[in-house]
N, C-alpha and C positions, 0 to 999 in steps of 0.2 A: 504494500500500500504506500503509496508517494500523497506528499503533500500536494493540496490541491488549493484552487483559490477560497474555497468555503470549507479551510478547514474547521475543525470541532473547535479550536478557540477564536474564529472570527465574529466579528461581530454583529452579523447581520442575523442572526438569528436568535430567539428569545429562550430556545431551551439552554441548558446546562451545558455546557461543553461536554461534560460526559458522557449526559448522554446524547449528542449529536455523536459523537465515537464508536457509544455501543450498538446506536442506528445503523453507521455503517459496518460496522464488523458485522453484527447480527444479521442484516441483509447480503452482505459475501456469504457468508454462510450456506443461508437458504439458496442462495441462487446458485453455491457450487462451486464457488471463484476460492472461496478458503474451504479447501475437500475432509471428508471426516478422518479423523487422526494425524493430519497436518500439522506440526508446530505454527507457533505464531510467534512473533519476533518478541527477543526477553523487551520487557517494558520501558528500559532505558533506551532502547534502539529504538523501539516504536516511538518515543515521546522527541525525539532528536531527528529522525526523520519528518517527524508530523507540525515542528517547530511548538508542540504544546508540552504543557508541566506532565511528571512523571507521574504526581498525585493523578489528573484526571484520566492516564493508560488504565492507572491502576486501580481506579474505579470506576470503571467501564467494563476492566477485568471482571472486576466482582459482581456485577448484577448479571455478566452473560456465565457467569458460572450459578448465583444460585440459579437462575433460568433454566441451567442444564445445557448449555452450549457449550459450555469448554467443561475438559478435563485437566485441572492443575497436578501437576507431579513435583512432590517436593524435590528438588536437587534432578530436576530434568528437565522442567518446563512446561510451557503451556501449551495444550494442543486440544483442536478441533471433537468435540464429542463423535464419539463412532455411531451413537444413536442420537438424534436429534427430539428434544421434546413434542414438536409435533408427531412425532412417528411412534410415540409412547402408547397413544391409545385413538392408533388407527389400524384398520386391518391392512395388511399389504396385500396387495392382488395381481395375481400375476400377469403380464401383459401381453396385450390382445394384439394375434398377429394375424389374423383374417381381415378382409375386408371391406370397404365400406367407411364412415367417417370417422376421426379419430377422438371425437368428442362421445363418449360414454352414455354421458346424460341424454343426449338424445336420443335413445334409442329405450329409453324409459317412458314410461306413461309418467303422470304429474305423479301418480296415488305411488307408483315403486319408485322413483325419487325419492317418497316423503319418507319410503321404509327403509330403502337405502341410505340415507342421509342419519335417520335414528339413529340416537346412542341407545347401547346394551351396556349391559351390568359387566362388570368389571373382570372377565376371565382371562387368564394367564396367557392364552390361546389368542385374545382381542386387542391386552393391551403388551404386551411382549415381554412382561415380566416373565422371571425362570416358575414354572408350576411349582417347582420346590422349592422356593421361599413364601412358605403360605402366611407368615405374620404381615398385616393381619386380613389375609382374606375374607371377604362376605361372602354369606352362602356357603360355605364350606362344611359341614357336619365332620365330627371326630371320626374318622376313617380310621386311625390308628389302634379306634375297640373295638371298631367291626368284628364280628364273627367271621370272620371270611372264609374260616377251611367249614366250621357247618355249613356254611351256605356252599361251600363247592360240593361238599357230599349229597344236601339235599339237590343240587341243579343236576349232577348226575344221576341220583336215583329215578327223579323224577323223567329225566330223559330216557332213561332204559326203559321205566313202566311204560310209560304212552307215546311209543318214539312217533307214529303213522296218527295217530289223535291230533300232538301236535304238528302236524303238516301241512292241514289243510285247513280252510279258511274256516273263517269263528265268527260268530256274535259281534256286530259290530259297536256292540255296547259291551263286550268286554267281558272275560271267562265268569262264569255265572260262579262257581265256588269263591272266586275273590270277591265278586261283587256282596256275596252274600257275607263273607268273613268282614268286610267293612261296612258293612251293613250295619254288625251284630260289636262291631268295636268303635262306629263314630257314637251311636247311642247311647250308651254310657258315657265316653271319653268328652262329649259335647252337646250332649242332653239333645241330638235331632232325631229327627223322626223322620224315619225314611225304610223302604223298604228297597230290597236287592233290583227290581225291578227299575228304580228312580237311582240308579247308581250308573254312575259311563265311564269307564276305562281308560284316559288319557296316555301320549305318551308325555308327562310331565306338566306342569300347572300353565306352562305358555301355552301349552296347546289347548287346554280347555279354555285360557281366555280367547284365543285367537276365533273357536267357535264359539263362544259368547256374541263378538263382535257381528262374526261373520251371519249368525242366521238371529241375531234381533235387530241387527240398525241394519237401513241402508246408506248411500251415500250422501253424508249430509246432512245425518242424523244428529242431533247436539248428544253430549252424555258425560255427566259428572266425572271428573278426576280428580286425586286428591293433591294438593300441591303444597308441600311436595310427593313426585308420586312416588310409585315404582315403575321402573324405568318398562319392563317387561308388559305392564298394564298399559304405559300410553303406547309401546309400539303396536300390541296387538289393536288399540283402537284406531291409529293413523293406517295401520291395513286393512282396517273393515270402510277405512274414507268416514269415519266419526267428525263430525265437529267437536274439539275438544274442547270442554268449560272446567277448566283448571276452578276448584272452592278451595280456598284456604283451610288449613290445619292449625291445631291451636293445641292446648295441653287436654283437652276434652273430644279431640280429635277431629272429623270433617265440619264442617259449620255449616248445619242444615239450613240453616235458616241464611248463608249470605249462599248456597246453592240454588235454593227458591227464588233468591231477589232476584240471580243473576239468569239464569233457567228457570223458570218453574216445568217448564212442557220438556225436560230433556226424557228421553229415551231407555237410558240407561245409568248406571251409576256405580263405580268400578271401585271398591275401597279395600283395605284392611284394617277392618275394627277391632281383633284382637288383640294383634300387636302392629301398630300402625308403621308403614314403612316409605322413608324410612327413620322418623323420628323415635319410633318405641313407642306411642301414646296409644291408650285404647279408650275407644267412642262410647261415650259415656252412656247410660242406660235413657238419661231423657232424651237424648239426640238419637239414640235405638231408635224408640219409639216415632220421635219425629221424621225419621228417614222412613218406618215402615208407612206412617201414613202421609208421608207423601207419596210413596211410591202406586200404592192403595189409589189415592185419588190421580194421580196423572195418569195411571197405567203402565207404568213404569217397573222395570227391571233393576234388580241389585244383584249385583257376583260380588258375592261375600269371599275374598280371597285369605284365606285362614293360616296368612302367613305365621310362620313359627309359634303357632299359637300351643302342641305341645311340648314346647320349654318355659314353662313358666315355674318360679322358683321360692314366692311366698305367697302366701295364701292359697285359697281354694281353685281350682280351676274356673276358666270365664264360659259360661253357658253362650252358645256360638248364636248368631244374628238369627240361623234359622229356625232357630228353637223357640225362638219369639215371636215370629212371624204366622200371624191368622192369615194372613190375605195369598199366600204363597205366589209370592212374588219375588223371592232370593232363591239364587245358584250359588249354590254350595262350592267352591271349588279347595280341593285338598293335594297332597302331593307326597310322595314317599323320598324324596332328594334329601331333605334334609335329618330324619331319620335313619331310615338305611344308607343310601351313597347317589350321588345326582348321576353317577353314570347309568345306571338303572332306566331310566326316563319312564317312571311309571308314576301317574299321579291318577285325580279321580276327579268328577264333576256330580255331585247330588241335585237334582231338577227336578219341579216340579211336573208332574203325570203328564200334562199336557207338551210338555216340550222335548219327552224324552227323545221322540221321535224324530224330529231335528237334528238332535244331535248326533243319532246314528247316523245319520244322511250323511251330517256332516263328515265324520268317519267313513265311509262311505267315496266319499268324491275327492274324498283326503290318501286315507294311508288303509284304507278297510279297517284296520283295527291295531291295534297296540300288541308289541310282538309277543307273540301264545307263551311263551318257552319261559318266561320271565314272572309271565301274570301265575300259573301253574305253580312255580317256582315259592313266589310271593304268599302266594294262597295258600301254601305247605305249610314256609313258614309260619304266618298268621295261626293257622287250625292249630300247630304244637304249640302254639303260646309266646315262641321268642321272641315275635315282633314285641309283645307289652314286654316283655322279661328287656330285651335290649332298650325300650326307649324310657325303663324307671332307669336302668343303667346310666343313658344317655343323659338325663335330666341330671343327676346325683352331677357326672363329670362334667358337664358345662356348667352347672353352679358355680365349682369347683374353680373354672378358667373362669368365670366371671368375674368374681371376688379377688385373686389374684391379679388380673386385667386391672379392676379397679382401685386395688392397693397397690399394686407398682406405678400405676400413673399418676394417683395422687402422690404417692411418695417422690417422685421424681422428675415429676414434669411439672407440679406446684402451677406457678399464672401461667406459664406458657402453654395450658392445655386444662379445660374444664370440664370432666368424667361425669357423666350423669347414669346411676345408680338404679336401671330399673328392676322391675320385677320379673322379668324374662326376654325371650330372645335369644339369637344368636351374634345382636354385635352392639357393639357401645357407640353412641357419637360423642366426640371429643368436639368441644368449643374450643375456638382461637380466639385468639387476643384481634381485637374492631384494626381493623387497617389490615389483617393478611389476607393472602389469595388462597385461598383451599387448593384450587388448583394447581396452584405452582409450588407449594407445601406438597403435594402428592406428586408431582412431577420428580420433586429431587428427591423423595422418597424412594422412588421407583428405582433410581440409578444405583438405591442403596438395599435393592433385592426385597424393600418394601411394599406391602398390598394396602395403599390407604386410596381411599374414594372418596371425594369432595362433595359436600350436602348438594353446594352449587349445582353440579350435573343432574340433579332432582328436581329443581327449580322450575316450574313452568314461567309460570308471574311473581313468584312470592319471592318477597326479598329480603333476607335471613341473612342473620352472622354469620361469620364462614366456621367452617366445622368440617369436620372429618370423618368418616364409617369406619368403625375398627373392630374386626369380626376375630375372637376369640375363639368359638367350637374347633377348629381344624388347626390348630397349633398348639404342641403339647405343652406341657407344663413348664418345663426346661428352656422353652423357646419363646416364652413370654416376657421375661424380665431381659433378654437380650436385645427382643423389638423394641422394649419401652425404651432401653438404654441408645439404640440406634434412633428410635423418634427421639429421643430428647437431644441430641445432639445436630441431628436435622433444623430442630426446633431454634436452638441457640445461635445456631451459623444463620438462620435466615434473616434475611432484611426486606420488611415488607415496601413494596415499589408499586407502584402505577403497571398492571400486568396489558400488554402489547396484545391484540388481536392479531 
């Protein structure tokens, strides 16, 4: 880089010197001109070529490093990041060598741009973190107490018994023994009432939102979100072509009454009232009430999505939305991911008699049904009992990570980070101190083998302190007090800055 007439200390321009420097370096960057793991001139050379002070090299240095653009090496130097923060938490796609135009998007309708375009939940797989550094990944269930050799024994037993049963096509509402085993375990576990018949066999809880979307709205249908949501609820409604009507969340969870103001005539109404996600709040009994009879009077639909709602770790369990509901106008939707293991993709939908039908269609012009071999498998399990035997287990151990989660963060990250103490769940959100970026606090986490996920990216309208998701279940015990020790030191190095689109 050579001195030019508008260098970073001239004076025609009203930003900082610095950062007029970090402008241009950060823009080489992107554009390729300074390539990933390049050195970059030591800062006495750069400030002497550039005719400016060595202070502003060297804090231009510093904001393009916490950013995540350079990699400093002490007693080497400083050089170009091999991974650049935009490429952190975008997928890479391999590139199209057929032809036709070389613009992408055109070749999308408005509605698969809008899907394509969606952020997803934070997989190792999406955002290019290493899968095994799961502190502190969300969604993750303690994999490490699986049962895993029972469950190998019962997946081959079961395959030997009915190897030609399992072969050929099934129920597109999903193997009747599982359906009936969760039948016979949401009723107790969540006070609903349902019969095997109103039970549908998902491959995973996206999937039953996506049919939610797909056979009650059409295009252009309004329908409540909670904001902030979960990320998985608004993409499945941006693919059904929903109008989205983001209602605020509050400590009492969706706010029926600023839903009404804002919609009264929406369609549908997508929540999680257990454990609300992703702040952890649950929607309080009179706002129950007030959600069922609105829905009652507009005609209106609710998918009660019953996020993590068997972890819960004081008091009694929460009797579920549908076990309240006269007017049967909630879909139940449940999922085994986080329980047993999310590679599974086995979750469930409880529906009212009227709409079962639907949804088999919808299975149906989908995947025909959710794979035999697994449901069979699951169903085993469940009939001997280990499913409850594993998930008192599963409870006892994530308390366990809880509690630890929340006494090493408070012991050690004091103002830099404020731990809120709920009563269940699989992950904590961590408050920042007003002026940082969540996102760019998770950026330079990431390059530190770190899983934290920014409130921010939840946000539809709602405009909240910045905070951070810090999922506990899937990192052992051992490996808690090492994340906290790497976030606090993340924490201390950052300088919160005006963050660059």
């Amino acid at each position: 880089m050579s001195p030019a007439s508008n260098t970073p200390d001239g004076p025609d321009s009203p930003q900082p010197a610095y950062r007029r420097l970090y402008e241009q370096l950060r823009a080489g960057i992107l554009s390729g001109q300074l390539k990933a793991g390049s050195p970059l001139p030591a800062s006495r050379r750069l400030a002497t070529e550039m005719g400016i002070s060595r202070n502003t090299v060297l804090a231009a240095f510093e904001q393009l490093d916490a950013e995540g653009y350079l990699d400093r090496r002490p007693g080497s130097g400083t050089y170009v990041a091999d991974v650049l923060p935009e490429q952190m938490l975008t997928i890479n796609h391999a590139p199209w060598t057929g032809s036709g135009a070389d613009d992408s998007s055109g070749r999308l309708s408005h509605r698969g741009r809008a899907i394509a375009d969606t952020r997803r939940m934070p997989l190792p797989e999406v955002t290019g973190v290493s899968a095994e550094a799961t502190a502190f990944q969300i969604g993750l269930p303690a994999l490490d107490s699986f049962p895993a050799e029972l469950w190998a024994r019962m997946y081959g037993a079961r395959l030997r018994q009915s190897t030609h049963d399992l072969m050929r096509y099934s129920d597109p509402r999903g193997y009747r023994p599982l359906r009936e085993a969760i039948a016979s375990y949401i009723g107790p576990a969540r006070g609903i009432r349902c019969t095997a018949d109103q039970v549908v066999i998902v491959s995973g809880s996206q999937q039953a939102l996506e049919f939610c979307g797909r056979i009650l709205l059409d295009p252009g249908d309004p329908a409540w979100i909670e904001d902030p949501c979960y990320l998985g609820a608004k993409a499945a409604l941006i693919s059904a072509g929903a109008r989205l009507v983001p209602v605020p969340v509050d400590r009492k969870g969706i706010d029926v009454a600023a839903g009404i103001a804002r919609e009264p005539s929406a369609k549908l109404a997508v929540l999680t009232p257990s454990y609300q996600f992703p702040l952890g709040v649950t929607l309080s009994l009179e706002r129950r009430l007030a959600l069922l009879d609105w829905a009652a009077q507009a005609g209106a639909w609710i998918v009660e999505d019953d996020y993590d709602s068997e972890f819960r770790y004081r008091g009694r369990p929460l009797v579920a939305l549908q076990a309240i509901d006269k007017h049967r106008r909630v879909i139940y939707v449940g999922t085994f991911s986080k329980i047993m293991f999310p590679g599974l993709r086995l979750g469930y939908l409880i529906a009212p008699t009227e709409l079962v039908d639907g949804f088999a269609a919808a299975h149906l012009s989908t995947d025909m049904h959710a794979h035999l071999l697994d449901q069979a498998v699951l169903a085993d399990f469940m009939e001997a009992g280990h499913f409850t035997r594993h998930l008192r287990r599963m409870r006892v151990l994530c308390g366990k990570r809880q509690q630890l989660l929340v006494s090493e963060a408070k012991s050690r990250l004091g103002s830099r980070m404020r731990i809120e103490d709920p009563d269940g769940g699989l992950h904590l959100v961590g408050w920042l101190p007003e002026g940082h970026d969540d996102q760019a606090v998770a950026d330079l986490a990431s390059r530190q083998r770190l899983h934290l996920w920014p409130l921010s990216t939840h946000c539809v309208e709602a405009d909240l302190p910045p905070a951070l998701l810090l999922g506990y279940a899937g990192i052992k015990e051992r490996d808690i007090g090492d994340g906290v020790a790497t976030l606090d030191r993340i924490l201390r190095g950052y300088r919160p800055h005006a963050r660059l689109s």
